[in-house]
DRENMAR-350180 format. One line per field, with one value per residue (C-alpha): residue in three letters; x negated, y, z negated. Coordinates in Angstrom, 3 decimals. Each point is the difference from the previous one (the first is absolute). Layout:
<pts>
r	(ALA:...)
u	(X:...)
v	(Y:...)
w	(Z:...)
</pts>
This chain:
<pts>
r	(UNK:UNK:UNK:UNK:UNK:UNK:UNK:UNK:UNK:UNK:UNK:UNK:UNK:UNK:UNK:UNK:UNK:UNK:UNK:UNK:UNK:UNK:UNK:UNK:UNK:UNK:UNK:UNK:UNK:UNK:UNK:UNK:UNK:UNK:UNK:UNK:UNK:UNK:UNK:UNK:UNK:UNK:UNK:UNK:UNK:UNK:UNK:UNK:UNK:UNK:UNK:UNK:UNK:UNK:UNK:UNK:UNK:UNK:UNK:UNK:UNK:UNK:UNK:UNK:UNK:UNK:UNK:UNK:UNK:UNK:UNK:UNK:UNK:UNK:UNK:UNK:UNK:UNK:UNK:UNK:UNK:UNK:UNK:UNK:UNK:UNK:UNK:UNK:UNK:UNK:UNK:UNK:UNK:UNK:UNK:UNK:UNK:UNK:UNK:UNK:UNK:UNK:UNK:UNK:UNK:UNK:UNK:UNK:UNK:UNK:UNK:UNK:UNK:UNK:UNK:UNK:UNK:UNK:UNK:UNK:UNK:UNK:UNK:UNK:UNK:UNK:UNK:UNK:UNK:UNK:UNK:UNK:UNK:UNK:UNK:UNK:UNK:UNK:UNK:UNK:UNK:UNK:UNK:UNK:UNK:UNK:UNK:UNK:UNK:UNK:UNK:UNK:UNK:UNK:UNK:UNK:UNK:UNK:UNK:UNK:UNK:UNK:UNK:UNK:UNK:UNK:UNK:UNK:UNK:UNK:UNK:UNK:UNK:UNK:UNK:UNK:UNK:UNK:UNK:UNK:UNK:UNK:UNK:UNK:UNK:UNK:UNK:UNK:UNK:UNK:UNK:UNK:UNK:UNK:UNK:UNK:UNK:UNK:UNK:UNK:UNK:UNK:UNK:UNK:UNK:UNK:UNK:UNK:UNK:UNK:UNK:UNK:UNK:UNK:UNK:UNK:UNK:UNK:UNK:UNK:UNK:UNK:UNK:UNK:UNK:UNK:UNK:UNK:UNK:UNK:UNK:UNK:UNK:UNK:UNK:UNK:UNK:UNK:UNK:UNK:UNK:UNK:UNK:UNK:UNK:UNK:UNK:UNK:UNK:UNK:UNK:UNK:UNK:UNK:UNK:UNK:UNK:UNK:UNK:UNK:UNK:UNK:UNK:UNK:UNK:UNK:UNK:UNK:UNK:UNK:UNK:UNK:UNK:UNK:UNK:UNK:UNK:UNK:UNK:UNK:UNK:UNK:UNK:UNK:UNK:UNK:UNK:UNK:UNK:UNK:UNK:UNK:UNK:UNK:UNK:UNK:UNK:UNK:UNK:UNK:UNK:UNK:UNK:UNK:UNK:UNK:UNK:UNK:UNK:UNK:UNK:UNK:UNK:UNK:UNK:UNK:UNK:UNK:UNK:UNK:UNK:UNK:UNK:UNK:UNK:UNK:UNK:UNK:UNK:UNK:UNK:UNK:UNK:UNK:UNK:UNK:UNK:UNK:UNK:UNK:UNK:UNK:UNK:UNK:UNK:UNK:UNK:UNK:UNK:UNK:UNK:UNK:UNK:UNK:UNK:UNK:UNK:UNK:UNK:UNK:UNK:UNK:UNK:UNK:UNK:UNK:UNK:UNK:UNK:UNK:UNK:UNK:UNK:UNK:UNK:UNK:UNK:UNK:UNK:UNK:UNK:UNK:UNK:UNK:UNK:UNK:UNK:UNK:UNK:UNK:UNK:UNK:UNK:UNK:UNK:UNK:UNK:UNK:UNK:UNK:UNK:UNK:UNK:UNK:UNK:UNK:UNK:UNK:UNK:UNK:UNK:UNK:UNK:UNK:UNK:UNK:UNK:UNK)
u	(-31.380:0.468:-0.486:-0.484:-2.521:-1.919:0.324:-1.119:-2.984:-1.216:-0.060:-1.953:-2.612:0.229:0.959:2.969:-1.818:0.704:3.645:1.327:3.227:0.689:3.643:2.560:-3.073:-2.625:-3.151:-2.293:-2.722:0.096:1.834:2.995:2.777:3.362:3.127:0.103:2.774:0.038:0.912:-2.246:-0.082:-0.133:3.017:0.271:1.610:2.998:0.280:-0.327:-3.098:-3.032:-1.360:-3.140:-0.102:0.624:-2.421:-3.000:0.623:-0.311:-2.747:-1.841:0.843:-0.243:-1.456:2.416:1.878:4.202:0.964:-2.726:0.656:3.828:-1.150:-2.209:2.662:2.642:-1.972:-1.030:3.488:-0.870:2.204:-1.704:-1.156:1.451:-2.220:0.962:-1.075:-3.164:-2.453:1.288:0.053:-3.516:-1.018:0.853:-1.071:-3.693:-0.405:0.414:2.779:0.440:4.432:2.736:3.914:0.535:-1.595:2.556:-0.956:2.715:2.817:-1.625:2.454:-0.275:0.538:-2.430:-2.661:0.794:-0.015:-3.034:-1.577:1.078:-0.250:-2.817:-2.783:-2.543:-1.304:-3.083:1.063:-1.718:1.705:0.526:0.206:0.534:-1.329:3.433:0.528:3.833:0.140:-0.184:-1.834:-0.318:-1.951:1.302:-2.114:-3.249:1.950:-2.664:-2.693:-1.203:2.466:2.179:2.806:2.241:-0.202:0.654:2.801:1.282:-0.543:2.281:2.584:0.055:-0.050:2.645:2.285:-0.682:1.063:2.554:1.619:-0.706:1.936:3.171:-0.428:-0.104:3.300:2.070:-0.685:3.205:-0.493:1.512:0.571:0.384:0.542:3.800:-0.059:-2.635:2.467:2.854:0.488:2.209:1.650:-0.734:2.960:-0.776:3.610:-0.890:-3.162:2.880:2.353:-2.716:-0.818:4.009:-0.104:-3.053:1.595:3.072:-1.850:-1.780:2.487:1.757:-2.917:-0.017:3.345:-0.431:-2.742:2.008:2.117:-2.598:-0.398:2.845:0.669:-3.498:1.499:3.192:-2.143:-2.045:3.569:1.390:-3.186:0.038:-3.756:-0.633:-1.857:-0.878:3.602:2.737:3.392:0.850:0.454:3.863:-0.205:3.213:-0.902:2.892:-0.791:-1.925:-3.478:-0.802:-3.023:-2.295:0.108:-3.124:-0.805:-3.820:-0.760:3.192:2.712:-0.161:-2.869:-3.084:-1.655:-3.627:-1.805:-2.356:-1.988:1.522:-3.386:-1.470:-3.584:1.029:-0.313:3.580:3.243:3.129:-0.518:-1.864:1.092:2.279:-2.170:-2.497:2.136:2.440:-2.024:-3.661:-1.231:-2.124:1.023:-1.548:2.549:-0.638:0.359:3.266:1.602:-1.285:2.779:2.434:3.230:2.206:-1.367:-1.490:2.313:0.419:0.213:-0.299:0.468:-3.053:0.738:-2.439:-0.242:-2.741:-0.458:0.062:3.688:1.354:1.901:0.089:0.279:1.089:-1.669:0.475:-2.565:0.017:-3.036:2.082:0.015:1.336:3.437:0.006:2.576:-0.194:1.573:-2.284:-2.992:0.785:0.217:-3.553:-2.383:-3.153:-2.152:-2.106:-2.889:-1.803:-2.640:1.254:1.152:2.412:1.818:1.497:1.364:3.409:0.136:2.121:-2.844:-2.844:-3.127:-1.330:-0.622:4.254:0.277:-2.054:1.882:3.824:-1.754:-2.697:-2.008:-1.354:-3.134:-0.911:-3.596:-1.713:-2.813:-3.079:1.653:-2.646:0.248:0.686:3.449:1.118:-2.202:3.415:2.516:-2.583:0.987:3.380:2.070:0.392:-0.918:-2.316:1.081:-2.756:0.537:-1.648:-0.465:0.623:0.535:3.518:0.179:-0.918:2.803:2.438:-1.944:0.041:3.438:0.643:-2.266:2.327:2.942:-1.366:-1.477:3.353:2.621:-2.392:0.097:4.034:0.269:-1.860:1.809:2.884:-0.895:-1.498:3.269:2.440)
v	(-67.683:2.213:3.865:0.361:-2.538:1.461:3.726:-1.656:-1.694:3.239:1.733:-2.402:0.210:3.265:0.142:2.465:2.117:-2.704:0.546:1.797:1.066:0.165:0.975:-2.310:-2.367:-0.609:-1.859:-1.146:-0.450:-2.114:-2.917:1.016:2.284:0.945:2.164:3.415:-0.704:-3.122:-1.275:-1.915:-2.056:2.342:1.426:3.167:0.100:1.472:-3.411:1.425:-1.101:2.210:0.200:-0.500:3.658:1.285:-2.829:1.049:3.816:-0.669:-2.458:2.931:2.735:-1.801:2.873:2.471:1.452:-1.453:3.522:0.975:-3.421:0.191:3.822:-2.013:-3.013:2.489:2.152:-3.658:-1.035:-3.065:-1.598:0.254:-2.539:0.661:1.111:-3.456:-1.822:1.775:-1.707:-3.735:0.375:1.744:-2.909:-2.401:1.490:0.357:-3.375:0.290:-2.108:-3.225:1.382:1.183:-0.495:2.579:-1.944:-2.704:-1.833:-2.346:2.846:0.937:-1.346:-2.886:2.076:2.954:-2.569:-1.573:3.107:1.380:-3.435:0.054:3.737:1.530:-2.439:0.131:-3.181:0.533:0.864:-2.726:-1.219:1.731:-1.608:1.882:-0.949:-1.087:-3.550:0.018:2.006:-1.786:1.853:-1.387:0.155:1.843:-1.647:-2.633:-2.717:-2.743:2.476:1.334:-1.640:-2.628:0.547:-2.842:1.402:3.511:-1.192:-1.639:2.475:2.493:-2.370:-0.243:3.728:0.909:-3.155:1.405:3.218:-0.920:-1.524:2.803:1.988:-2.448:0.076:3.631:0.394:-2.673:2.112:1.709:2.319:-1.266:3.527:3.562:3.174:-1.102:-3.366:1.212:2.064:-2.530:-2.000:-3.116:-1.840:3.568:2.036:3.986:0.593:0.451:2.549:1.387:0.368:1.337:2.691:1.082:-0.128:2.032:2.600:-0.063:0.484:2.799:1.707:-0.285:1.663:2.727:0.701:0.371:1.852:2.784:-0.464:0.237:3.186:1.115:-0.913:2.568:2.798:-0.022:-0.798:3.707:1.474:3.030:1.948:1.844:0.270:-3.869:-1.138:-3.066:-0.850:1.749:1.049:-2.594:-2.458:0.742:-0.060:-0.088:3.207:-0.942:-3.938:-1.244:-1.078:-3.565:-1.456:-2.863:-2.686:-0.179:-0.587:-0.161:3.097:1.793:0.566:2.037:0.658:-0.249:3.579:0.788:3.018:2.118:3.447:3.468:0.972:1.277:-1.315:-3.656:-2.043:-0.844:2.308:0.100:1.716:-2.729:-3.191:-0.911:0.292:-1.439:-2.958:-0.339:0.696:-0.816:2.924:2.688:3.899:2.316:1.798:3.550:-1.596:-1.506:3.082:2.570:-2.301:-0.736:2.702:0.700:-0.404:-2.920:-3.402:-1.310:-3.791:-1.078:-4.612:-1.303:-3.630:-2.414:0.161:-2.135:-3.531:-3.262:-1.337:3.339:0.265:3.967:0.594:3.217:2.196:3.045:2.317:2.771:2.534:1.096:-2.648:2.389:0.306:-4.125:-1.279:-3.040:-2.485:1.398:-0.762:-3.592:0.425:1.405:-3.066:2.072:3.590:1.725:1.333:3.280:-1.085:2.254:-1.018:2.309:-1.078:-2.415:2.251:-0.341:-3.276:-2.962:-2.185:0.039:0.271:-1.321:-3.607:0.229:1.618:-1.925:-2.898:1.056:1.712:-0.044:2.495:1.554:2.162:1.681:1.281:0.469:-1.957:1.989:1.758:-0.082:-2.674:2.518:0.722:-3.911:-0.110:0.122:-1.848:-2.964:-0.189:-0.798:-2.491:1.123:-0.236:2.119:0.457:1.162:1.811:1.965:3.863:0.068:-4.066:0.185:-3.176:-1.547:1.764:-3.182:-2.668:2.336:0.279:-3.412:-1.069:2.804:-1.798:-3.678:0.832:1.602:-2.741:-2.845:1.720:0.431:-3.686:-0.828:2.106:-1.025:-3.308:0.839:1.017:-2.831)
w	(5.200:-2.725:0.065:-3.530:-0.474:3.116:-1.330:-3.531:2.128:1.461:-3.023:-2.221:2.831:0.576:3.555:-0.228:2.674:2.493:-0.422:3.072:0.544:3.967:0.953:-1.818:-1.726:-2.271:1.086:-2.570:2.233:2.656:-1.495:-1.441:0.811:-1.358:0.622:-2.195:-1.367:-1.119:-3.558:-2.018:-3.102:-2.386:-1.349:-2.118:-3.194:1.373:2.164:3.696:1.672:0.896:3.437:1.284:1.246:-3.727:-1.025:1.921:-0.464:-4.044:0.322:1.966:-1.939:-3.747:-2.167:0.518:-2.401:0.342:0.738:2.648:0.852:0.515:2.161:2.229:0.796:0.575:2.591:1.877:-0.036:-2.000:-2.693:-3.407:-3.029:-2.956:-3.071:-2.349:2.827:0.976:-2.310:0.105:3.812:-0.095:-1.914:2.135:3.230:-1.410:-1.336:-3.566:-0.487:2.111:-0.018:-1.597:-0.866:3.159:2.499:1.413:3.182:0.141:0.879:3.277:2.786:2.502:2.838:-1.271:-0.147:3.295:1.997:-1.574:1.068:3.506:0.966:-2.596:0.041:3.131:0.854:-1.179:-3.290:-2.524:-3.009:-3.228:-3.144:-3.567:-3.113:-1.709:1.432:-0.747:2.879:3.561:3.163:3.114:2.631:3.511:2.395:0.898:-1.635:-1.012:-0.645:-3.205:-2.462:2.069:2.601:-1.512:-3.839:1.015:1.692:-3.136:-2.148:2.270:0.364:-3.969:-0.426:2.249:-1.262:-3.615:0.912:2.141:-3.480:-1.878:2.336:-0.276:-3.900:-0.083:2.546:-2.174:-3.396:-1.318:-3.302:-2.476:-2.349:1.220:-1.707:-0.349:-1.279:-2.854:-1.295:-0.156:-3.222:0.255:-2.723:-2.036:-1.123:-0.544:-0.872:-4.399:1.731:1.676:-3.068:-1.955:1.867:0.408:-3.580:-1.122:2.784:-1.961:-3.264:1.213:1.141:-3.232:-1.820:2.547:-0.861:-3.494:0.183:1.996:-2.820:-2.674:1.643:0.229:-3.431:-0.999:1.836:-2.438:-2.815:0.391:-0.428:1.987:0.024:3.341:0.125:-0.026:3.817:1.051:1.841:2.268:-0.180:2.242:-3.008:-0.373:-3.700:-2.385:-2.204:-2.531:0.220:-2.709:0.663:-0.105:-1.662:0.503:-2.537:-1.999:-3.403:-0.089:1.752:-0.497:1.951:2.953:2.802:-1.623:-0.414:1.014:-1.768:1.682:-1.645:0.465:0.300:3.375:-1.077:0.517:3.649:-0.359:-0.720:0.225:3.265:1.848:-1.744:2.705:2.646:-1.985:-0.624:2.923:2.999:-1.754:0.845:-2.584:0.686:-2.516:-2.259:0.559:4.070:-1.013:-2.285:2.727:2.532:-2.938:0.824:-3.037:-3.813:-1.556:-0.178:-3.831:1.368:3.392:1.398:1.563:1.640:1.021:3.772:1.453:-1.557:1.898:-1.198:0.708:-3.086:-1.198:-3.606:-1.111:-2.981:-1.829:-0.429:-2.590:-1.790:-2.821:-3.124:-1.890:2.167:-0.506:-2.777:-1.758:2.361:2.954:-1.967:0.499:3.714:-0.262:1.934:1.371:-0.844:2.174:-2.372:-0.354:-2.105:-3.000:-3.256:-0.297:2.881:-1.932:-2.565:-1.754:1.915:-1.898:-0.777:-2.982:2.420:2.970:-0.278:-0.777:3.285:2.447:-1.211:0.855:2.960:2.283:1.096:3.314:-0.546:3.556:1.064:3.110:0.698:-0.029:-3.550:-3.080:-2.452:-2.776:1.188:-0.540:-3.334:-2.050:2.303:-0.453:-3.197:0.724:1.555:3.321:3.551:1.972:3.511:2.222:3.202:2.609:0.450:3.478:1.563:-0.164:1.689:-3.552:-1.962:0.856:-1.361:-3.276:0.030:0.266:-2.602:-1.987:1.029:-0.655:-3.479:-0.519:0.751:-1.711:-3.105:0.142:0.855:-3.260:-1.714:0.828:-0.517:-3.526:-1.479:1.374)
</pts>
């Protein structure tokens, strides 16, 4: 005798009000009864088994919502059903599907069966019978009446020996794989993974190096200028050495140079290029010269902080072309733009197209700016970075599309004059 199939039986005919629960039991009527707590065939999708007592306590209380639902259990003391099971289990309870993938009859033990047999069952109980034939009732009692003593008799003995070699099946299984084994890979060697990764270390900690050297090498580059920021005193430099230089060729020897306007009117100064840059972060220049002690610098090293091989690249960045000689303007990779033509006065080239093709340009605006203040830096060969008046959370992702824009077009053209 099944509880499940019973409970199922009830509901279908819609006899749950005949389900009494009297100390330790449920009596469905006066034919059937059952301990509280015991499990039945259905098994939750977390693969424990429900009880009949958190069975009957859905099946009576099946239009609540899962939360008053889960209120209601909890104040009876009653173990809950869990919401992806509450509709296939509805279903099945009320008839509208004959069963389901949860539902497994077969792992109900020998002895639970037996027991229930002998101790639950009054002798008056008659037999119950489910619709799924695959399953095997039998009758408690009047052997010879209704359907036959002798093939009730049978069909127990079958049962029980069926699940009595289920049982010996399920206690002779050994898993195969755990969490361990599925990580192990025989007749695999990592060892070149292994290499690799010492070696890409090794490579980037090479570039880190000479990067601090790059910068380094910028530092001495700008000369003895006292006013210069952007590094310490802690450098320990050589005053009287001779400052080294970076082989180049294509874009001239030395750290490449950035120029920004002396103008206050543009986003991006000399005063707030290295925060800008560094720490991708926007701070207004009247913010930034209000903080700035001491006069303005003449040239001041940015470095490229934040990028996903860590590698920092140094820069110089001045807002006096006129103070550049001839050799610097070879060093000269990127402009920030004002938008003014004569920004680009007693520069070394003919005109623009000349100059936004030895080096690229950075025009900055905020977002919600007009489209008349662009109108002439359309024109040109440069890109418009767009950022936010006050999501400074956004400034990064500007500054590194500064900084990728910026390094592609070195590569090519460094590439272009090899």
């Amino acid at each position: 005798m099944d509880p499940l199939s019973v409970l199922r039986d009830f509901t279908m005919r819609g006899e749950l009000d005949k389900i009494v629960r009297v100390n330790d039991e449920f009596r469905f009527g006066s034919s059937y009864s059952f301990p509280c707590s015991i499990e039945t065939a259905y098994r939750s999708k977390q693969g424990t088994r429900y009880t009949l007592e958190t069975l009957v306590f859905f099946i009576k209380n099946p239009n609540q919502r899962q939360i008053d639902y889960m209120q209601s259990a909890r104040a009876h003391g009653v173990p809950i059903v869990t919401l992806p099971d509450r509709k296939p289990l509805l279903e099945y309870l009320q008839g509208l599907v004959s069963s389901n993938d949860a539902i497994d009859f077969l792992a109900i033990t020998p002895a639970s069966k037996s027991a229930e047999a002998a101790n639950r069952r009054p002798a008056s109980m008659e037999e119950y019978r489910p619709e799924d034939s695959s399953v095997a009732l039998y009758s408690s009692g009047r052997d010879g009446e209704g359907h036959g003593g002798d093939d009730a008799g049978a069909m127990e003995g079958d049962f029980d020996q069926t699940l009595h070699l289920m049982s010996l099946i399920r206690a002779a299984e050994r898993p195969l794989r755990d969490r361990e084994t599925l990580l192990e890979a025989k007749h695999r060697d990592f060892h070149s993974v292994m290499v690799q990764a010492t070696h890409r270390e090794a490579e980037r900690i090479r570039l880190e190096s000479q990067q601090r050297k790059d910068g380094l090498i910028a530092k001495r580059v700008m000369g003895n200028d006292d006013r210069v920021s952007g590094y310490g005193d802690d450098l320990n430099f050589d005053s009287g050495s001779k400052p080294k230089m970076l082989k180049g060729g294509s874009i001239g020897e030395g750290v490449p140079i950035i120029l920004v306007p002396s103008a206050f009117q543009t986003l991006i100064t000399i005063y707030n290029v290295k925060e800008f840059l560094e720490d991708g972060v926007f701070i207004p220049t009247d913010v930034k010269a209000k903080q700035m002690q001491g006069p303005k610098p003449d040239c001041i090293t940015v470095q490229k902080k934040f990028s996903r091989d860590r590698v920092v690249a140094a820069y110089e960045v001045r807002d006096k072309p006129s103070a550049l000689k001839r050799d610097d303007w070879d060093r000269v990779v990127a402009v920030f733009v004002l938008g003014k033509e004569w920004q680009f006065k007693d520069w070394p080239f003919k005109d623009h197209v000349e100059i936004f093709n030895k080096v690229i340009g950075f025009y900055m605006r905020f977002e919600d700016d007009s489209v008349e203040s662009a109108k002439t830096v359309k024109q040109w060969n440069v890109k418009i970075i767009t950022i936010s008046k006050n999501k400074r959370h956004q400034d990064r992702a500007a500054a590194l599309e500064v900084w990728d824009r910026l390094e592609e077009f070195v590569r090519s053209r460094s590439r272009s004059h090899m």
